[in-house]
C-alpha positions in Angstrom: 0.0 0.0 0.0 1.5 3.1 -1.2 1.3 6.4 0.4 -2.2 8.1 -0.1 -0.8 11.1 -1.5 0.3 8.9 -4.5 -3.1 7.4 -5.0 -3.9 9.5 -8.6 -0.5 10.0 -9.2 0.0 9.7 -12.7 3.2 7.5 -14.0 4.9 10.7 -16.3 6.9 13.7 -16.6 5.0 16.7 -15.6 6.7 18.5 -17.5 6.5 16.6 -20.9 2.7 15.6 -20.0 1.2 19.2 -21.6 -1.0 19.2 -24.2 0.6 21.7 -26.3 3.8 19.5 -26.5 5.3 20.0 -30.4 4.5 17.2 -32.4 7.1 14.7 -33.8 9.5 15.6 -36.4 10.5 13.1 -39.1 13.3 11.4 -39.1 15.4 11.0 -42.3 13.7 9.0 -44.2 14.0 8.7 -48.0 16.4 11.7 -48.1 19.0 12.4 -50.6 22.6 11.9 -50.0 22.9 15.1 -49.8 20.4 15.9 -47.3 22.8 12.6 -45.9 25.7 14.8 -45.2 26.5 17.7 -42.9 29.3 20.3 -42.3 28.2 19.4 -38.6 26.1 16.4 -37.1 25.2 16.7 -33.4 23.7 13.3 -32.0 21.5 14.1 -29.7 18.8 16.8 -28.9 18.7 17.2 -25.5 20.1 20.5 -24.1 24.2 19.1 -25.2 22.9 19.0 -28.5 20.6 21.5 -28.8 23.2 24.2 -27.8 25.7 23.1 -29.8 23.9 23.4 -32.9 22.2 26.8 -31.7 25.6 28.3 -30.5 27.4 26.9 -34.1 25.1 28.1 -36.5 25.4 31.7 -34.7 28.7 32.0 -35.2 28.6 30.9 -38.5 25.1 30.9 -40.4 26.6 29.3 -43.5 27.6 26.2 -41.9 25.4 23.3 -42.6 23.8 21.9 -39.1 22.1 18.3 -38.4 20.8 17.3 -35.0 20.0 13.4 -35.1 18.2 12.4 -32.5 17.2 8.9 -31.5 14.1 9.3 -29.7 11.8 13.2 -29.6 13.2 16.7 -29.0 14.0 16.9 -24.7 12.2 13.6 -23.7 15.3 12.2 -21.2 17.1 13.9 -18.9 16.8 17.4 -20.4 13.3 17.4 -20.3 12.6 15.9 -16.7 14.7 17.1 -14.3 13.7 19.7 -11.3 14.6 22.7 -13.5 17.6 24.5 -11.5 19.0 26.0 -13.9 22.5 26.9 -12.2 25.7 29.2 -13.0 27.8 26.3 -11.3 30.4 24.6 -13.5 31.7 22.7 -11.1 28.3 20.9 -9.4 29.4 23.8 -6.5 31.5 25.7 -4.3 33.0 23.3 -2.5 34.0 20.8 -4.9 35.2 23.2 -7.2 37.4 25.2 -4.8 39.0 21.5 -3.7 39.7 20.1 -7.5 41.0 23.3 -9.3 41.7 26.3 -6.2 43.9 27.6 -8.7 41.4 28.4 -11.3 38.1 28.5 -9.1 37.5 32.1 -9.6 37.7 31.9 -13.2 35.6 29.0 -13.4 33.0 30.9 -11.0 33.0 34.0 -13.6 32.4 32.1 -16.5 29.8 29.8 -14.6 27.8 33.4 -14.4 28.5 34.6 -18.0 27.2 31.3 -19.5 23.8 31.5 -17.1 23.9 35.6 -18.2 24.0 33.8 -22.0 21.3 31.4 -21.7 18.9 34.5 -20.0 20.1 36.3 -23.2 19.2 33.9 -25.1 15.9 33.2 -24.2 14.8 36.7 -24.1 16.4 37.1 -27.3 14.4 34.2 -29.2 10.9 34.5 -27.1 11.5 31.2 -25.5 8.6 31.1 -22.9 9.9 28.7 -20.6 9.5 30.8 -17.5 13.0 31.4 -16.7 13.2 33.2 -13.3 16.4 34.4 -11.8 14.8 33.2 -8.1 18.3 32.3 -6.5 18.7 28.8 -4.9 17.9 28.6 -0.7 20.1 25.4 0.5 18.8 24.3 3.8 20.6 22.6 6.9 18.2 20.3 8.1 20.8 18.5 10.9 23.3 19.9 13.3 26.2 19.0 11.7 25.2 21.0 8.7 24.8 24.3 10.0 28.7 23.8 10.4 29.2 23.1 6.7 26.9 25.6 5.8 29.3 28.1 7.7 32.0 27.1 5.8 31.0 28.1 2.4 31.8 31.4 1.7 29.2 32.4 -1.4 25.6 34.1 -0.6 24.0 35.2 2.8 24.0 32.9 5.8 20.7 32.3 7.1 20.0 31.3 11.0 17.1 29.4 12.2 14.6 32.1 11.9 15.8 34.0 9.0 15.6 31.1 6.5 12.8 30.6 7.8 11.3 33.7 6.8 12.1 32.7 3.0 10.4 29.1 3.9 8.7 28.0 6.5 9.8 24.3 7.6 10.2 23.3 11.2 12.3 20.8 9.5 15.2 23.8 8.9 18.0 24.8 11.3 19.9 27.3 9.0 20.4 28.5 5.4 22.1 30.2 3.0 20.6 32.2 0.1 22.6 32.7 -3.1 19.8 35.3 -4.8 22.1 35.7 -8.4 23.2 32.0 -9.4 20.6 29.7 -10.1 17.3 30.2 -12.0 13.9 28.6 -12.2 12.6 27.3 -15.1 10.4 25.0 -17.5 12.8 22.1 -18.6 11.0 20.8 -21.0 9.9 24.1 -22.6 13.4 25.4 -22.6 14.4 22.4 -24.6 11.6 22.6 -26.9 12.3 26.4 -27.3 15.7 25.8 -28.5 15.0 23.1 -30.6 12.3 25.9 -32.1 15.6 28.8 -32.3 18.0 26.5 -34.2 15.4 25.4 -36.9 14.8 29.3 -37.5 18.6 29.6 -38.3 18.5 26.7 -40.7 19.5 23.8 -38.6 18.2 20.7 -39.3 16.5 18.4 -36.7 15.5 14.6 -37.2 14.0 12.7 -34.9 13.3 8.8 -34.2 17.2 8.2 -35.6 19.6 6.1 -33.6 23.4 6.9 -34.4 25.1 3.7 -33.6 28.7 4.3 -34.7 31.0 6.5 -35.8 33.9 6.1 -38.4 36.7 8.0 -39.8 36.3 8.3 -43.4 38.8 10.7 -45.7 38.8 14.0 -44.2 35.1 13.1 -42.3 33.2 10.8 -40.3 30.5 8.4 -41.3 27.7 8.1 -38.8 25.8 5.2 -39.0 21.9 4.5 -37.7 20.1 2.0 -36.6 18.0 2.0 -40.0 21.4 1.4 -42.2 21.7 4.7 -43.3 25.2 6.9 -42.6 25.2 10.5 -42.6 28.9 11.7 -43.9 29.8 14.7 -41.3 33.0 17.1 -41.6 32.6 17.2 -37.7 30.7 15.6 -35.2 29.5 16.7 -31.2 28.3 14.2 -29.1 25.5 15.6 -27.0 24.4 11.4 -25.8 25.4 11.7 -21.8 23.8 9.2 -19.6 23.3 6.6 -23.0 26.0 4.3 -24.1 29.3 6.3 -25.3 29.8 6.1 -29.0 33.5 6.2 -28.2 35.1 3.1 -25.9 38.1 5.5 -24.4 35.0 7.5 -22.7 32.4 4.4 -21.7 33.5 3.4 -18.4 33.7 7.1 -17.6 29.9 8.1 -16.5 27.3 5.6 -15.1 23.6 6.6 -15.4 21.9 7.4 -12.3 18.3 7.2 -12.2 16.7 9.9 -9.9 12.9 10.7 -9.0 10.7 13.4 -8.6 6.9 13.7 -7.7 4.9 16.8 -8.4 2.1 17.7 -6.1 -1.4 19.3 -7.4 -1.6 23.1 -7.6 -1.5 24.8 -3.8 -4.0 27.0 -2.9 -3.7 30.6 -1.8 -3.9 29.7 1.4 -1.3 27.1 1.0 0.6 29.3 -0.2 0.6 31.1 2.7 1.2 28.8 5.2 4.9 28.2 3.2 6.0 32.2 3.3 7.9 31.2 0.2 7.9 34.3 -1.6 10.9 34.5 -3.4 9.9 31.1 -5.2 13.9 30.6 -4.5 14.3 26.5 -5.4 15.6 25.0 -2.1 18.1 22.2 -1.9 19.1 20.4 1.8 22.8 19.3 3.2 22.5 16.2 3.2 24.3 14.0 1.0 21.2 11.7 0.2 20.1 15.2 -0.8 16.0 16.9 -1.4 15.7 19.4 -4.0 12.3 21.3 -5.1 10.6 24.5 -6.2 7.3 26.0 -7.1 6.6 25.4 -10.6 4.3 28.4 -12.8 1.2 26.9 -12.0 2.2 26.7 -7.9 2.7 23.2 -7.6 5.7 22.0 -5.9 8.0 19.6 -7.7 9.9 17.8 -5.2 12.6 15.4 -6.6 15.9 13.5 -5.0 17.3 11.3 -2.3 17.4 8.4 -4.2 20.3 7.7 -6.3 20.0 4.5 -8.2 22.4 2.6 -10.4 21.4 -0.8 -11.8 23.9 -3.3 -12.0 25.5 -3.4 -15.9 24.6 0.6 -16.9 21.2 -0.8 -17.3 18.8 1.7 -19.0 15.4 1.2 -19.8 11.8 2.6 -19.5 10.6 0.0 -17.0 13.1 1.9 -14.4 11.5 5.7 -15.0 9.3 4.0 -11.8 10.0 3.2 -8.4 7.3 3.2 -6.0 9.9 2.3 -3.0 11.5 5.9 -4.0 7.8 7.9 -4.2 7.1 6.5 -1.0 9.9 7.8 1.0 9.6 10.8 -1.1 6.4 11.6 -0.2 6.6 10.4 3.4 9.9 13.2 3.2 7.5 15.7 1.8 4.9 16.1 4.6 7.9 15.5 7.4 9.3 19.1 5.9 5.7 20.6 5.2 3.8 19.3 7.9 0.8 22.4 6.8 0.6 20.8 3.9 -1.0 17.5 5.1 -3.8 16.3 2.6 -2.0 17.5 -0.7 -1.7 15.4 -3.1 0.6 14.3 -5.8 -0.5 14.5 -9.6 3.2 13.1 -11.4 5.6 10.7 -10.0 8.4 10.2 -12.9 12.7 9.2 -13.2 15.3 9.4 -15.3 18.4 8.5 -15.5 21.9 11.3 -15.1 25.2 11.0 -16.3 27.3 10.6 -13.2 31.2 11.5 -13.5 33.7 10.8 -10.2 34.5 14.2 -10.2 30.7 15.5 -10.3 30.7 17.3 -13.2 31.5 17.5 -17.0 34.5 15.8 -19.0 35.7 16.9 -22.6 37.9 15.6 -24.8 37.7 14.4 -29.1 38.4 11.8 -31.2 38.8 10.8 -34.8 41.3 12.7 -35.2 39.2 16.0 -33.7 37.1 15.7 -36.1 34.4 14.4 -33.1 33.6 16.3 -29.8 32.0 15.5 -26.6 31.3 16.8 -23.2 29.5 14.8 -20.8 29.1 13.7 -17.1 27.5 17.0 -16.0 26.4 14.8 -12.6 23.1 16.6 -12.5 23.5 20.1 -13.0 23.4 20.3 -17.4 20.8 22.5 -17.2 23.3 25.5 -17.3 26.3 23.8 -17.5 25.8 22.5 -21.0 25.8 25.1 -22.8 29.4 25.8 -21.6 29.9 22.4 -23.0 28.6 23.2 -26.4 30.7 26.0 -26.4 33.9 23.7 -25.6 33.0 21.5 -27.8 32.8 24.0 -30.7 36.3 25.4 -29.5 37.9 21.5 -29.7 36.3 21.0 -33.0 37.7 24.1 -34.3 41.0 23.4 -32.6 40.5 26.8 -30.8 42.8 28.0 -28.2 40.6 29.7 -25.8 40.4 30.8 -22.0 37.9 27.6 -21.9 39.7 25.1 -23.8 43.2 25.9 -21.6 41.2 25.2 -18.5 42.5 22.5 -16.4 39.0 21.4 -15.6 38.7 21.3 -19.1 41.9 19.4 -19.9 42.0 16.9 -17.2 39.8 13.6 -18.0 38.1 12.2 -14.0 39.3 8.8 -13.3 36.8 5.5 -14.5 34.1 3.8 -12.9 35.9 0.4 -12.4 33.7 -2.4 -14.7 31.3 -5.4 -12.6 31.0 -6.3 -10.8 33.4 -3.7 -9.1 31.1 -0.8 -10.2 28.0 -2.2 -8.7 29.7 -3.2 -5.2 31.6 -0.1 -5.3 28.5 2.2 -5.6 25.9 0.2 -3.8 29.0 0.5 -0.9 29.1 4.2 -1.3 25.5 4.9 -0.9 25.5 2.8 2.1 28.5 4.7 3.5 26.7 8.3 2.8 23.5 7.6 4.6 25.4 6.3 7.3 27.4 10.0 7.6 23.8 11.1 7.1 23.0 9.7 10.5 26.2 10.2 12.1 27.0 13.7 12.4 28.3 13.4 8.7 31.2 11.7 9.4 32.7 10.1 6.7 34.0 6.7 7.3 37.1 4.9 6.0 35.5 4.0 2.4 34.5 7.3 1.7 38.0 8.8 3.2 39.8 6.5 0.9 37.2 7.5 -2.2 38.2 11.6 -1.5 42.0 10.8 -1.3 41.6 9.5 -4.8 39.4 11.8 -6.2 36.5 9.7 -6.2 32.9 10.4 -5.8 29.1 8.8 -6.4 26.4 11.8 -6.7 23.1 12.8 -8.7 
C-alpha cells in the first residue's frame, strides 16, 4: 500500500505531460545523399545538442547543421529534471574550490557569463519557458550541517529564523541564500524552445534516428543509424550523456543514475501562505542523500531527489523511469518538511536517468582525429552547465585555443568507474556509507575517506 498522497499520481513527466507539447519531427527517411551529409552532425537533442547546434550556426550561419536524435526533442534527462538551472560549473563551491583552487574564480565567472548567455538567449528568441532568476535557498536540516553551511563562503548565511522567513519548515536549522546564481525554469519548454531557435537559423532536426557508430572516413566521419543509413559529417559533437558512449576511451567514464521526482497538485492561496515562500527561490538540503524542489508556474511543488539508483551493468530502460519504494519515501519526506501541507496530493511521479562523473561534473575531450567532440558527465547540474559544454566542444572541433579550452577542468579527464561487478559493489558501498554519515553527524568513514583521497565520488 502506497502512500495516499500517490493514490492518482499519474506514471509521467510533468513537464513533458502538456497538451501543447510539439509534435514529432521526421526522421530521415527517403532523403537524398545530400540531405545525408553535414558540415556538422550533433547526436542528440537534448540541451548538449541543442546548444551546440544553436551556439554553431550563430557563429557561423553558413555552416550546414544536423541534430540526429534517436528518440523526440528533450524527452530524457533534459526534459525531466527539477529545472535548476545553475551558474555552477563545477556541481558547486565546494567541490570546485577542492579540484581546481587555482582556477576556481575563473571557473565561477564564467559559470555566471554562460547563465547571463542562456537568460540572453531566451529573451532574445521569445523562449517562454519561465526562466526566473529566483536564487537557490540550500537548507541545513541537521546539526552537523549548519557547520558546513558556515564554511561556504558564497551568498547570505541564514539562522534558524531567518531562512525561515524565506520558507517555512520546522524541519530547517539554517540557510544560505545565493539570490544571483541559479534560475527557475520549464525544462522541458526550454528544450523545446531551443530546438524551435536553431530550426529558425536553418538547422536541421531529425528525430526517431539512432546513431550507432562512428567512423573516420577521408577527411570526415560516417555516422551510422540504426536503420542502415550513414550521414557523412565534416565534424561531429556528441551531445548522448547518460546513453551508451559512442567512443570506448569515454564508456567506463559516467554511469547513469536514475533519480525521482513527484509533483504535487496546484496549492492553494492559502497554502501558499502557510509556506512564506515568496521568493519562489528552489531549495536544496545538506545532506548527501540530498532533497531538492521549487514552485513550478502553475504553484505546484515539484519535489525530486534522495534516491540515487544505479542498476547493476549501466542498465537503461523505460521500466526503471518507476519506483514506487523511492515515491514513498519521497512523499513520506514531503509532509515531514511541510507538515501544513497535510492532505495534498501528488499528480506526477516520474525518473530518469543522469550521467554521473567521479568528479561530479563534465569531461571533454575528441576523437577521430578532432574531427568528433563531446562533453559529458555533467552529474546533474546540465541544465546550465551544457551550454558551456557546447561551447567547448565548438572550440575542440575548431581546434580553438581559448580561455575555456586551456582550462584545467577542461583538460584533465576524471578517473573511470571500475567495470562489474566492481562498479555495482563499489557504488551500492558508497550509498551505504553516505547515509550512514547522514545519520552520524556526517562523518565520513574509511570507504569514503579512501574515495576523497583519490578523487572519487558517487552523486546525482
Amino acid at each position: 500500500m502506497g502512500h495516499p498522497a500517490l493514490a492518482d499520481a499519474a506514471p509521467a513527466v510533468y513537464w513533458l505531460d502538456q497538451p501543447d507539447r510539439p509534435a514529432r519531427r521526421p526522421g530521415l527517411g527517403g532523403a537524398s545523399s545530400a540531405d545525408r551529409s553535414a558540415d556538422l552532425v550533433v547526436v542528440g537533442a537534448g540541451y548538449s545538442g541543442l546548444w551546440t547546434a544553436l551556439l554553431a550556426k550563430e557563429a557561423d550561419p553558413s555552416l550546414d547543421v544536423l541534430v540526429l536524435e534517436a528518440g523526440s526533442v528533450g524527452w530524457a534527462a533534459s526534459g525531466r529534471n527539477g529545472g535548476f538551472c545553475s551558474a555552477s560549473l563545477t556541481h558547486g563551491e565546494a567541490n570546485g574550490r577542492a579540484r581546481w583552487p587555482q582556477e576556481y574564480a575563473a571557473l565561477h565567472r564564467l559559470g555566471l557569463e554562460n547563465l547571463d548567455g542562456i537568460e540572453a538567449t531566451v529573451r532574445r528568441y521569445g523562449i517562454e519557458c519561465d526562466f526566473r532568476r529566483t536564487g537557490e535557498l540550500t537548507v541545513a536540516t541537521r546539526p552537523h550541517e549548519v557547520q558546513w553551511l558556515a564554511e561556504e563562503s558564497e551568498g547570505e548565511l541564514l539562522d534558524r529564523d531567518a531562512v525561515r522567513a524565506h520558507l517555512d519548515s520546522p524541519t530547517y536549522l539554517a540557510g544560505r541564500h545565493q539570490p544571483d546564481e541559479t534560475a527557475i525554469v520549464d525544462p522541458a519548454r526550454l528544450a523545446w524552445g531551443l530546438a524551435r531557435a536553431a530550426e529558425s537559423l536553418g538547422v536541421r532536426i531529425a528525430e526517431g534516428v539512432r546513431v550507432t557508430g562512428l567512423a573516420t572516413a577521408g577527411s570526415g566521419v560516417d555516422v551510422a543509424t540504426s536503420e542502415g543509413q550513414v550521414v557523412r559529417a565534416a565534424r561531429v559533437a556528441l551531445g548522448t550523456n547518460a546513453f551508451p558512449s559512442l567512443l570506448r576511451r569515454t564508456r567506463l567514464h559516467t554511469v547513469p543514475v536514475y533519480d525521482y521526482a513527484l509533483m504535487t497538485e496546484p496549492l492553494t492561496g492559502t497554502q501558499l501562505a502557510a509556506l512564506g515562500w515568496s521568493s519562489r527561490a528552489g531549495v536544496g538540503d545538506m545532506a548527501n542523500q540530498f532533497h531538492y524542489y521549487r514552485l513550478s508556474a502553475d504553484n505546484r511543488i515539484l519535489w525530486g531527489g534522495y534516491d540515487a539508483i544505479y542498476h547493476y551493468g549501466r542498465r537503461l530502460e523505460p521500466s526503471l523511469d518507476q519506483r514506487p519504494a523511492t515515491f514513498d519515501r519521497l512523499a513520506t519526506h514531503f509532509f515531514e518538511t511541510f507538515p501544513q501541507l497535510e492532505g495534498l496530493r501528488f499528480s506526477h511521479q516520474w525518473g530518469g536517468a543522469i550521467d554521473t562523473s567521479t568528479r561530479f561534473c563534465a569531461f571533454y575531450g575528441t576523437a577521430h582525429r578532432g574531427r568528433v567532440a563531446y562533453a559529458t558527465g555533467f552529474t546533474g547540474l546540465g541544465v546550465g552547465a551544457t551550454r558551456f559544454g557546447a561551447q567547448v566542444m565548438l572550440d575542440l572541433l575548431d581546434g580553438a585555443q581559448t580561455e575555456r579550452t586551456r582550462l584545467a577542468m577542461v583538460r584533465e579527464k576524471p578517473l573511470p568507474f571500475p567495470p562489474e561487478p566492481l562498479a555495482y559493489t563499489g557504488i551500492q558501498l558508497t550509498r551505504w556509507a553516505l547515509a550512514r554519515a547522514d545519520r552520524h553527524e556526517g562523518r565520513r568513514n574509511l570507504w569514503l575517506r579512501t574515495l576523497d583521497r583519490a578523487g572519487l565520488g558517487f552523486d546525482s
